[in-house]
PDB file with one MODEL, atoms N, CA, C and O in Angstrom:
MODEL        1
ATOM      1  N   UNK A   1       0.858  -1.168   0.000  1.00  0.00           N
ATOM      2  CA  UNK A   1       0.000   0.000   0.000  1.00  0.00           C
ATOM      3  C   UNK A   1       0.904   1.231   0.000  1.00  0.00           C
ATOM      4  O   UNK A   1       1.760   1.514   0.838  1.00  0.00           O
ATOM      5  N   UNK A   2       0.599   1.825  -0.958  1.00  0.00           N
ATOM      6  CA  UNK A   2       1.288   3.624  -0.807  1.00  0.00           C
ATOM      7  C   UNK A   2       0.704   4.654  -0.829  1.00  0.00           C
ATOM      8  O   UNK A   2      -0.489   4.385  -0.966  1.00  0.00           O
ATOM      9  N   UNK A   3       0.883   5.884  -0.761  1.00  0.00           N
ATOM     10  CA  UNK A   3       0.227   7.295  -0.891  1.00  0.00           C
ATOM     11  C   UNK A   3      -0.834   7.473   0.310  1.00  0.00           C
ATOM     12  O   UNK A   3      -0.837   6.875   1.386  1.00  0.00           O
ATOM     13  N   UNK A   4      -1.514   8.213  -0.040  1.00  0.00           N
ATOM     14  CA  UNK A   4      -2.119   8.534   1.168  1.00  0.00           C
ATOM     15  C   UNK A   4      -2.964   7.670   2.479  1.00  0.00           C
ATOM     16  O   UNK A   4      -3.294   7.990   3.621  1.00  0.00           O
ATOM     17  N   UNK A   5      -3.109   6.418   1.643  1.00  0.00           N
ATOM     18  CA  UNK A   5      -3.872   4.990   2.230  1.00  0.00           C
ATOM     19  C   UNK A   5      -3.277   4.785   2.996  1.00  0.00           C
ATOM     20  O   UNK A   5      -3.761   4.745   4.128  1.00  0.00           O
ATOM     21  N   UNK A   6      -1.318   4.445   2.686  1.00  0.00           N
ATOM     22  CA  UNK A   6      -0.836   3.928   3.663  1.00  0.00           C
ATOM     23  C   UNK A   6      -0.316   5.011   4.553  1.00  0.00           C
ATOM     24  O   UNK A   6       0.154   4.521   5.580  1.00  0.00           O
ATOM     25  N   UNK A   7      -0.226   6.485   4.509  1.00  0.00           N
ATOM     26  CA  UNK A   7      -0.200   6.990   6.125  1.00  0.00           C
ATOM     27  C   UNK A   7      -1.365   6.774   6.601  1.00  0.00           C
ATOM     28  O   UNK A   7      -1.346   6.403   7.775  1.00  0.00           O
ATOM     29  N   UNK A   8      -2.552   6.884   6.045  1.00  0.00           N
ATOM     30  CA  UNK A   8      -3.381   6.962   7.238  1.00  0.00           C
ATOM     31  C   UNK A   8      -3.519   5.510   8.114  1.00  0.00           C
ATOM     32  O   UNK A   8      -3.766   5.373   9.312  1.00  0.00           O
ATOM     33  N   UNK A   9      -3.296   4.593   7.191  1.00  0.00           N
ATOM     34  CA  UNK A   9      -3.272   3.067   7.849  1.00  0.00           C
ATOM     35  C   UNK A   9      -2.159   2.969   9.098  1.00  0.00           C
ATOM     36  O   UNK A   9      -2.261   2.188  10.044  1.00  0.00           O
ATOM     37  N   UNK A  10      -1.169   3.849   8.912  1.00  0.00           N
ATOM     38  CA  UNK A  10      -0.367   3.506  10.125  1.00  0.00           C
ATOM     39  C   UNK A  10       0.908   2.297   9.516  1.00  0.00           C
ATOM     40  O   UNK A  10       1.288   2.133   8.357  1.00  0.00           O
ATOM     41  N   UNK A  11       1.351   1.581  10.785  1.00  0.00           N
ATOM     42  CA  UNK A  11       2.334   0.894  10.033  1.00  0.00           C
ATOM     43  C   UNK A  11       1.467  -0.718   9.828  1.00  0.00           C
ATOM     44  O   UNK A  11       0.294  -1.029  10.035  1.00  0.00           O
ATOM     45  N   UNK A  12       2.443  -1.365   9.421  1.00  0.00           N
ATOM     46  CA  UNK A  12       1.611  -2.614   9.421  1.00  0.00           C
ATOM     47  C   UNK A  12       2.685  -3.878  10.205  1.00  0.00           C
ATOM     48  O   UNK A  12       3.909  -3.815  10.090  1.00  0.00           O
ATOM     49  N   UNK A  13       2.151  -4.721  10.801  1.00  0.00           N
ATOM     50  CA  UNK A  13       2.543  -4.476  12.065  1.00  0.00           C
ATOM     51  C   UNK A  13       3.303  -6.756  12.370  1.00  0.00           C
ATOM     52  O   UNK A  13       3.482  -7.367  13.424  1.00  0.00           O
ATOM     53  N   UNK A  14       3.497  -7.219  10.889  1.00  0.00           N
ATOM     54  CA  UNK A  14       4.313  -8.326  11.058  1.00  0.00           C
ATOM     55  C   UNK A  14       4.916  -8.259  12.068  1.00  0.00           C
ATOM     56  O   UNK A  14       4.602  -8.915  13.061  1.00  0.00           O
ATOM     57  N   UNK A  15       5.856  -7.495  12.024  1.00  0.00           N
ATOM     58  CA  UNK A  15       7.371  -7.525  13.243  1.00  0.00           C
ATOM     59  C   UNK A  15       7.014  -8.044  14.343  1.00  0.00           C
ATOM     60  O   UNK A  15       7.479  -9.055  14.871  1.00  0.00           O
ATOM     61  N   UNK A  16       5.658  -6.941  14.944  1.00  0.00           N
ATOM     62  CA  UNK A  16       4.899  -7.457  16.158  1.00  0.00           C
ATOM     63  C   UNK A  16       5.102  -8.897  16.501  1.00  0.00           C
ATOM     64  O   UNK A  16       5.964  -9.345  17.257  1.00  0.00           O
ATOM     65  N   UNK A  17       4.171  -9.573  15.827  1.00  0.00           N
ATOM     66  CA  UNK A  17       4.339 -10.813  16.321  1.00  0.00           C
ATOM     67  C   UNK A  17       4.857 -12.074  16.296  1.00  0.00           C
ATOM     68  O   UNK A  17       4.454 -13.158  16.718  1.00  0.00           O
ATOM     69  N   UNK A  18       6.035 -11.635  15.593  1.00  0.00           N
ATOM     70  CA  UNK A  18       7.733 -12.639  15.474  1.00  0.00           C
ATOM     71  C   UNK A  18       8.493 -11.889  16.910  1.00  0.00           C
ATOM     72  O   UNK A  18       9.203 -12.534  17.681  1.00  0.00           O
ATOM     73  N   UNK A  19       8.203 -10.527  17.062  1.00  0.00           N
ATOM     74  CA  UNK A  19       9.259  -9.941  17.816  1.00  0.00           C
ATOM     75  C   UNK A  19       8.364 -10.027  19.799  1.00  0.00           C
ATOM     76  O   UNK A  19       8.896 -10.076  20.909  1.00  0.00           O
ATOM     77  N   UNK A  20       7.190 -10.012  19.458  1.00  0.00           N
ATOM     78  CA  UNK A  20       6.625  -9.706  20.816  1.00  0.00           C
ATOM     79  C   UNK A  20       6.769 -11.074  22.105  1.00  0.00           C
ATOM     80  O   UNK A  20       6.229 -10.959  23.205  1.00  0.00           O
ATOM     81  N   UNK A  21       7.364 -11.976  21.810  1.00  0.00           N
ATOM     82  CA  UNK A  21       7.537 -13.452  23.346  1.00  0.00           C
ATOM     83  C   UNK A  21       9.176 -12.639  23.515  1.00  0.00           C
ATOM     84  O   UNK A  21       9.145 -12.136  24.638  1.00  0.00           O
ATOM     85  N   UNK A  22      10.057 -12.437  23.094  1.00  0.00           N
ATOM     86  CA  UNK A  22      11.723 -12.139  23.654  1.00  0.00           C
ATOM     87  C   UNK A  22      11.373 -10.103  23.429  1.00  0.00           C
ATOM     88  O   UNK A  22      11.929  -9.574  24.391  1.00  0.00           O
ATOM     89  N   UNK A  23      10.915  -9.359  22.827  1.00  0.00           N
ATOM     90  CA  UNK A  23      11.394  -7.921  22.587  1.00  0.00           C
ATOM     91  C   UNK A  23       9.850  -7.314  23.103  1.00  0.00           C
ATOM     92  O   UNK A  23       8.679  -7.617  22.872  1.00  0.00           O
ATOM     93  N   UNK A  24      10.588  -6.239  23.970  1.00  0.00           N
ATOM     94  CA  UNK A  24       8.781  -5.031  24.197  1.00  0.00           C
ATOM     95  C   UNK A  24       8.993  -3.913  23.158  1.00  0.00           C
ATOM     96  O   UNK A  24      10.147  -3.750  22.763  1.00  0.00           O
ATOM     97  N   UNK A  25       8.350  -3.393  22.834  1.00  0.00           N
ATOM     98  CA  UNK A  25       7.939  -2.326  21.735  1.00  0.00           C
ATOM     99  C   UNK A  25       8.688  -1.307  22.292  1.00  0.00           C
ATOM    100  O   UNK A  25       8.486  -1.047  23.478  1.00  0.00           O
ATOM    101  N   UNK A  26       9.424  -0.747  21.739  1.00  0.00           N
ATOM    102  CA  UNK A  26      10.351   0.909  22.066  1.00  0.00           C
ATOM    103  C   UNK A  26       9.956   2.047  21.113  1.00  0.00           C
ATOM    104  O   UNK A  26      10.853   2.758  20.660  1.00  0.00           O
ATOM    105  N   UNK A  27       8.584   2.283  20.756  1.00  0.00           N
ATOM    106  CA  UNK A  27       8.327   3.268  19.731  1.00  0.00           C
ATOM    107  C   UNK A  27       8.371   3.039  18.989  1.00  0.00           C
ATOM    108  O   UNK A  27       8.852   1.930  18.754  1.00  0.00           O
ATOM    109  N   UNK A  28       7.731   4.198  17.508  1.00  0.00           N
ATOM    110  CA  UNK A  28       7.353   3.770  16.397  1.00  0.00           C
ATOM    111  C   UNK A  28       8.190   5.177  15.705  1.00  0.00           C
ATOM    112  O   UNK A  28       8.706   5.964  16.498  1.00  0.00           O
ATOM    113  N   UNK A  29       8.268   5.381  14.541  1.00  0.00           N
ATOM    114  CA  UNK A  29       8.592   6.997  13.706  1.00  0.00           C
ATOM    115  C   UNK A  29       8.269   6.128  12.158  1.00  0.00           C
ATOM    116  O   UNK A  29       8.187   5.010  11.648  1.00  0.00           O
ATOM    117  N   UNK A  30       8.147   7.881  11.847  1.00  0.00           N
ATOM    118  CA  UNK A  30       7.916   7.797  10.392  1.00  0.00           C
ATOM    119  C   UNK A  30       9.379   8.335   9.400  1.00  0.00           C
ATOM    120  O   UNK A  30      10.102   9.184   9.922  1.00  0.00           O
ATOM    121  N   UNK A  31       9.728   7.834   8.069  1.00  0.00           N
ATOM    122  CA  UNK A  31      10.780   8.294   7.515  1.00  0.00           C
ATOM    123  C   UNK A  31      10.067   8.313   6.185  1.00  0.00           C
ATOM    124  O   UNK A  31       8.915   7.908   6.034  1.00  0.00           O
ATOM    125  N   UNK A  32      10.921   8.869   5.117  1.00  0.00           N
ATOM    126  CA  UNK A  32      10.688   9.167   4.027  1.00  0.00           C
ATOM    127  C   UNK A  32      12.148   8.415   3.426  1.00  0.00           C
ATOM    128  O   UNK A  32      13.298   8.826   3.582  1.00  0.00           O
ATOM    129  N   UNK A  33      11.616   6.985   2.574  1.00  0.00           N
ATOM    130  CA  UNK A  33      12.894   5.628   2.104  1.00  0.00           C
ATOM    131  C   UNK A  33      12.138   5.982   0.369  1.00  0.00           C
ATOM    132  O   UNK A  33      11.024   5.585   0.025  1.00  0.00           O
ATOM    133  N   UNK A  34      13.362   7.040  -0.748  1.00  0.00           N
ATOM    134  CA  UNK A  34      13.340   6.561  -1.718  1.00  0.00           C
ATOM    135  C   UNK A  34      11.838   7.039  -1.906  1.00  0.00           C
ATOM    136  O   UNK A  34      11.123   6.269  -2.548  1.00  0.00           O
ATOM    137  N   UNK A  35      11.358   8.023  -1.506  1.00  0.00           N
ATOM    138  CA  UNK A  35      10.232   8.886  -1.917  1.00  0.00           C
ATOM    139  C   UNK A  35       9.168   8.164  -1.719  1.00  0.00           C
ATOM    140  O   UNK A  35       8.113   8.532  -2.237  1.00  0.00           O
ATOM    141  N   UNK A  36       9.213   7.017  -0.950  1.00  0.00           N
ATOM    142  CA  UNK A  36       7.576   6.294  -0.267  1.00  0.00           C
ATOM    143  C   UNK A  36       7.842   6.597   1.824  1.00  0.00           C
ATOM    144  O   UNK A  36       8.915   6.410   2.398  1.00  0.00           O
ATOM    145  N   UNK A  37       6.807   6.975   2.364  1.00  0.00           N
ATOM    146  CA  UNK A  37       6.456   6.930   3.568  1.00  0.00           C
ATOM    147  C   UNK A  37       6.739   5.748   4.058  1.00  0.00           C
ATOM    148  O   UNK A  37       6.066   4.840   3.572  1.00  0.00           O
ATOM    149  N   UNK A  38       7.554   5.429   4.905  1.00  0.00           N
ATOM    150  CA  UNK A  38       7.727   3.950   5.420  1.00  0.00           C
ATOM    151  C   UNK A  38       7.615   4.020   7.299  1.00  0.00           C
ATOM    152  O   UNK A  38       8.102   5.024   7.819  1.00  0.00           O
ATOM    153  N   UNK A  39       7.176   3.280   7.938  1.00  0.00           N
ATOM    154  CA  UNK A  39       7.035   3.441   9.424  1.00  0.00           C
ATOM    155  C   UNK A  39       8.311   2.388   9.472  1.00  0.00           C
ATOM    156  O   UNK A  39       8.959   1.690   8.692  1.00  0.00           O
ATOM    157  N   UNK A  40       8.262   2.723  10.926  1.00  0.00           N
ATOM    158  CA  UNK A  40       9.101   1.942  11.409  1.00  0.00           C
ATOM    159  C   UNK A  40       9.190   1.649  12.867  1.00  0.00           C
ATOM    160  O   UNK A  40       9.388   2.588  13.638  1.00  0.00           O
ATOM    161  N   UNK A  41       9.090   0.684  13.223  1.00  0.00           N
ATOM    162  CA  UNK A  41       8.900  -0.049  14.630  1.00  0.00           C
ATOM    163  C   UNK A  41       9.885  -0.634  15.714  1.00  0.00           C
ATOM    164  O   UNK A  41      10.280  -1.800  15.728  1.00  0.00           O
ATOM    165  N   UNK A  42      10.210   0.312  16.587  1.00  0.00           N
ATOM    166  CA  UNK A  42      11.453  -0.314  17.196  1.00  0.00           C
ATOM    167  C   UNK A  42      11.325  -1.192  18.734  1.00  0.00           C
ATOM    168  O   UNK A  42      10.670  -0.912  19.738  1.00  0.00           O
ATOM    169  N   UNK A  43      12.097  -2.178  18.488  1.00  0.00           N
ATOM    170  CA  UNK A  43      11.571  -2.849  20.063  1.00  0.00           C
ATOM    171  C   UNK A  43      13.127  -2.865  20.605  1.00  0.00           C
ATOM    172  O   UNK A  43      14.151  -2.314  20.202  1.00  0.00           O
ATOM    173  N   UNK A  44      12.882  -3.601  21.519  1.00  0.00           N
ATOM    174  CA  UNK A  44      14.427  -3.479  22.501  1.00  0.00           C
ATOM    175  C   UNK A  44      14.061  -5.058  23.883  1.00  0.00           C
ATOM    176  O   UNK A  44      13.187  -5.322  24.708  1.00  0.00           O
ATOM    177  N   UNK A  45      15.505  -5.767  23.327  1.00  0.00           N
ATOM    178  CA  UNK A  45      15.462  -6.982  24.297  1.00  0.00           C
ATOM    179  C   UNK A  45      16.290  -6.916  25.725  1.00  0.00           C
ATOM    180  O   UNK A  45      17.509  -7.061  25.629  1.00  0.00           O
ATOM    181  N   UNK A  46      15.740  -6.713  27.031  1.00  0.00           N
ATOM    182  CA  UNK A  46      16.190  -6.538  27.753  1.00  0.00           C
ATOM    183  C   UNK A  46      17.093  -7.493  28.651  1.00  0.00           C
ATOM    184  O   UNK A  46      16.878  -8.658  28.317  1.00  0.00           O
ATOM    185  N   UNK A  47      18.220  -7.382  29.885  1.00  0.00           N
ATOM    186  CA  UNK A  47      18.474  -8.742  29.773  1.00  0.00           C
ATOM    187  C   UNK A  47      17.941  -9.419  30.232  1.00  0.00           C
ATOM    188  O   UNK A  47      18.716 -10.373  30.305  1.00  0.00           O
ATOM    189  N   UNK A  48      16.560  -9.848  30.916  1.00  0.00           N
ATOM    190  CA  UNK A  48      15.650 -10.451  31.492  1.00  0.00           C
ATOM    191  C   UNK A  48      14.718 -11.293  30.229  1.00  0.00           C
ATOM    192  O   UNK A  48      14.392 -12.459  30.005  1.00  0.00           O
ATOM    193  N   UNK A  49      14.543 -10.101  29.652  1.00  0.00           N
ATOM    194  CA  UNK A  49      14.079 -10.856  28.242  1.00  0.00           C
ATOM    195  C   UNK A  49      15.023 -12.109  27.769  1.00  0.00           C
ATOM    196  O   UNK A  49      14.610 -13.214  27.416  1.00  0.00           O
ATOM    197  N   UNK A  50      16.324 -11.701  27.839  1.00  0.00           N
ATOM    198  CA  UNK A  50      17.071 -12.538  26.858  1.00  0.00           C
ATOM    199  C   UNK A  50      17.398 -14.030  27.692  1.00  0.00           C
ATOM    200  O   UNK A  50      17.442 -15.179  27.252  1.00  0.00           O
ATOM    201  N   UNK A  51      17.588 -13.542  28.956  1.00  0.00           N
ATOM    202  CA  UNK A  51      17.524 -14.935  30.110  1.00  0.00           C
ATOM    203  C   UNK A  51      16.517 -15.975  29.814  1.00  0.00           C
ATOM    204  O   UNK A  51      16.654 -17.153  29.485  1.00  0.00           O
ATOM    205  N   UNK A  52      14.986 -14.904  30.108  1.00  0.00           N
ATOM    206  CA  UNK A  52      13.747 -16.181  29.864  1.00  0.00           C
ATOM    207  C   UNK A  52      13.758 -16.588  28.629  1.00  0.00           C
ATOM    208  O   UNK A  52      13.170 -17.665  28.537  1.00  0.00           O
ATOM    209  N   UNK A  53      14.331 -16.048  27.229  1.00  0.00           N
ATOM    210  CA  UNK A  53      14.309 -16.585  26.099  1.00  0.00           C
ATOM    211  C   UNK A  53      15.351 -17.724  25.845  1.00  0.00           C
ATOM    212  O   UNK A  53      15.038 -18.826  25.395  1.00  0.00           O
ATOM    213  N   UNK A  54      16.307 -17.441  26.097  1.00  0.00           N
ATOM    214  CA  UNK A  54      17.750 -17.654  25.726  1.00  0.00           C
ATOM    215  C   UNK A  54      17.770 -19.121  25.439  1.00  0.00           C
ATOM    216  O   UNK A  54      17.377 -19.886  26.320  1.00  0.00           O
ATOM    217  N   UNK A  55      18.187 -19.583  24.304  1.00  0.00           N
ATOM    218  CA  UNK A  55      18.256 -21.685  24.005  1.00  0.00           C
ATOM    219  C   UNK A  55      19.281 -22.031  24.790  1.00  0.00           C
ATOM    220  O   UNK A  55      19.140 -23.025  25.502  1.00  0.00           O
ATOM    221  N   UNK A  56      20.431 -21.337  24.820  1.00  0.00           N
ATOM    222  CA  UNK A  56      21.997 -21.983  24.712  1.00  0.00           C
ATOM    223  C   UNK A  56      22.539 -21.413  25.489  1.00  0.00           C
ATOM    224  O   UNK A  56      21.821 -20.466  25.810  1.00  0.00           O
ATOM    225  N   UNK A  57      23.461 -21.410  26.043  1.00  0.00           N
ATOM    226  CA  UNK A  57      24.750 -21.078  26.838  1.00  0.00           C
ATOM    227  C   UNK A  57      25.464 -20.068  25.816  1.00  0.00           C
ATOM    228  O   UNK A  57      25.870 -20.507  24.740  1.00  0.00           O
ATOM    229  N   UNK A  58      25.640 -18.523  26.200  1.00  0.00           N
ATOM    230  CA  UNK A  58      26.163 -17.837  25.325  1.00  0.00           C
ATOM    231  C   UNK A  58      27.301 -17.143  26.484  1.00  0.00           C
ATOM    232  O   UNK A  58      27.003 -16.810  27.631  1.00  0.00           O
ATOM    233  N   UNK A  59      28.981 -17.002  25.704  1.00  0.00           N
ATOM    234  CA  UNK A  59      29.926 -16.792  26.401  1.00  0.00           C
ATOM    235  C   UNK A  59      30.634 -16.081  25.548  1.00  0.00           C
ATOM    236  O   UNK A  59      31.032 -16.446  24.441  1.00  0.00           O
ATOM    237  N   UNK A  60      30.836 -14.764  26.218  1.00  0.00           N
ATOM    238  CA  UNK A  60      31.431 -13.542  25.376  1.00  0.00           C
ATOM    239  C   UNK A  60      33.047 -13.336  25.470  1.00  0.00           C
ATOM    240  O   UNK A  60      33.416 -12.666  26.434  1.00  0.00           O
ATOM    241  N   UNK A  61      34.008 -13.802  24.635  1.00  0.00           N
ATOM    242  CA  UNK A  61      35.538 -13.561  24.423  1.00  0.00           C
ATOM    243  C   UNK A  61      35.605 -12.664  24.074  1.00  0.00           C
ATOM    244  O   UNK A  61      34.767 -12.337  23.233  1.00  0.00           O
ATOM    245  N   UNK A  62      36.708 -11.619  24.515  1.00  0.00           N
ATOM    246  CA  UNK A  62      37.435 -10.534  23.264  1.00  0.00           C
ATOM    247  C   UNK A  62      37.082  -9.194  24.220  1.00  0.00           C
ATOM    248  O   UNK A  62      37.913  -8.295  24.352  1.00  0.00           O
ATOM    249  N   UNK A  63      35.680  -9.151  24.915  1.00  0.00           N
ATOM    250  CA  UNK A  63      34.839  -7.976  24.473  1.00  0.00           C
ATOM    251  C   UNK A  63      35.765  -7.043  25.405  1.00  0.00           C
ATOM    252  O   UNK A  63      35.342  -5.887  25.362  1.00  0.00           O
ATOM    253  N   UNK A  64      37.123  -7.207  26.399  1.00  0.00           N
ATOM    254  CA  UNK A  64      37.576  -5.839  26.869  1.00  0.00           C
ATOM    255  C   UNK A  64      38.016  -5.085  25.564  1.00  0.00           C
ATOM    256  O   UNK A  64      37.628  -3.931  25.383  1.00  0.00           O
ATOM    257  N   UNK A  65      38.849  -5.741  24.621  1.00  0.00           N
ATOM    258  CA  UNK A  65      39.193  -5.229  23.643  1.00  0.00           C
ATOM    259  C   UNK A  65      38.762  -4.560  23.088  1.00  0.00           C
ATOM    260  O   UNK A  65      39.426  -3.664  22.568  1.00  0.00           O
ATOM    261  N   UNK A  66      37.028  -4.696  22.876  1.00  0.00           N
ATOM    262  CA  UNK A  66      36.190  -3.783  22.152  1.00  0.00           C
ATOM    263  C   UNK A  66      35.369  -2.538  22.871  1.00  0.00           C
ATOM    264  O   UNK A  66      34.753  -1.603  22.359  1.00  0.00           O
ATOM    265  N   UNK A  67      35.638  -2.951  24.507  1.00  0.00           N
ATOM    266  CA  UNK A  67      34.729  -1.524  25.088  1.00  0.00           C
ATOM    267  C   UNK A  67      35.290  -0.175  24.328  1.00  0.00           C
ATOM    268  O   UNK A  67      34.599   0.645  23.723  1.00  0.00           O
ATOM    269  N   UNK A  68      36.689  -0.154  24.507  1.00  0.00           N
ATOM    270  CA  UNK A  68      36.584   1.271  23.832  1.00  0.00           C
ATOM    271  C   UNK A  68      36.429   1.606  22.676  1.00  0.00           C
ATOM    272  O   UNK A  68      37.240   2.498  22.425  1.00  0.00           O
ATOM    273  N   UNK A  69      35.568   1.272  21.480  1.00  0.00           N
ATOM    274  CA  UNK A  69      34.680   0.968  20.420  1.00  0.00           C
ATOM    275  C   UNK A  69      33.576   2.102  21.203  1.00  0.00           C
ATOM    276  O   UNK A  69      33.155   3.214  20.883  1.00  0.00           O
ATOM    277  N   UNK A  70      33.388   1.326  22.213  1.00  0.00           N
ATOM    278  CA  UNK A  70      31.613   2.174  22.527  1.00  0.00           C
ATOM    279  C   UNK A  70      32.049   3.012  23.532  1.00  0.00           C
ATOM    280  O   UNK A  70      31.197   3.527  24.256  1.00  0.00           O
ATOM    281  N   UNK A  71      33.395   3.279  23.739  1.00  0.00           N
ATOM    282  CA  UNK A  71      33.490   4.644  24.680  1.00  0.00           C
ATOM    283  C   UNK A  71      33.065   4.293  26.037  1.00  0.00           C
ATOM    284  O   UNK A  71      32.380   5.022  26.754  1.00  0.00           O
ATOM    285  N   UNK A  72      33.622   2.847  26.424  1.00  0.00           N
ATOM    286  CA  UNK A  72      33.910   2.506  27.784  1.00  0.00           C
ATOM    287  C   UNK A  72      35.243   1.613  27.770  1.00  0.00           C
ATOM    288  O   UNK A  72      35.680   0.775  26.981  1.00  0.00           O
ATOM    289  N   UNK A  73      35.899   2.382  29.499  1.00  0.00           N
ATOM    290  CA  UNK A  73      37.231   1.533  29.375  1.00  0.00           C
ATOM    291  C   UNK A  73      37.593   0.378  29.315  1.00  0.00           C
ATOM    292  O   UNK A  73      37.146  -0.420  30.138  1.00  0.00           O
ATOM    293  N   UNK A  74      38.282   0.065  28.564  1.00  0.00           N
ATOM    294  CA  UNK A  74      38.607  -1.081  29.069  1.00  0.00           C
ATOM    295  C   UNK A  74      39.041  -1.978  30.422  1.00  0.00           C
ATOM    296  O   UNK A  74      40.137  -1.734  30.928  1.00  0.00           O
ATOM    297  N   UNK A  75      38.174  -3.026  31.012  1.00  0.00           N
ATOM    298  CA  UNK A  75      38.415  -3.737  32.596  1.00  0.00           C
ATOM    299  C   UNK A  75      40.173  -3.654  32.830  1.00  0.00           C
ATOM    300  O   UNK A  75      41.051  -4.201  32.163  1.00  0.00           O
ATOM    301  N   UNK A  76      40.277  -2.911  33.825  1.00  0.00           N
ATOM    302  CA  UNK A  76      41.473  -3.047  34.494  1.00  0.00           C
ATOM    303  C   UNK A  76      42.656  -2.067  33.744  1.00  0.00           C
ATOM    304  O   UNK A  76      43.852  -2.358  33.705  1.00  0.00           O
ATOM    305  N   UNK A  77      42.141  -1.036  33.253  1.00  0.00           N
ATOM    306  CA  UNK A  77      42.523   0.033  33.046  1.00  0.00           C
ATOM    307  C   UNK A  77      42.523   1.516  34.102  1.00  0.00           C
ATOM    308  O   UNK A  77      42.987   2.575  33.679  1.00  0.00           O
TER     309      UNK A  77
ENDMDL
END
């Protein structure tokens, strides 16, 4: 759907319910992709979320190396 149908329709809302048992909804915005109106839906997995979801045993190597990437020090600095 495009043009005026699909703003007024809002977004359409798949993501929802692949994303809603592990992610809660973090807002919605509108952009302009390539001269069509496109929404967009953002969720966010918290780590509680990711605990009660989680299949496997997940174990993170490397990552002092990379804090200062995101502008935290590195452990034992």
């Amino acid at each position: 759907m495009d043009g005026p149908a699909a703003e007024r329709a809002g977004p359409q809302r798949p993501a929802v319910r692949l994303a809603r048992p592990r992610y809660r909804e973090n807002g919605t915005s509108r952009a302009r992709v390539r001269d069509a109106l496109r929404h967009e839906q953002r969720f966010v997995l918290d780590p509680e979320g990711w605990a009660r979801h989680r299949g496997m045993p997940v174990e993170v190597e490397g990552l002092d190396a990379c804090l200062p990437l995101f502008g935290v020090p590195a452990a034992g600095v």
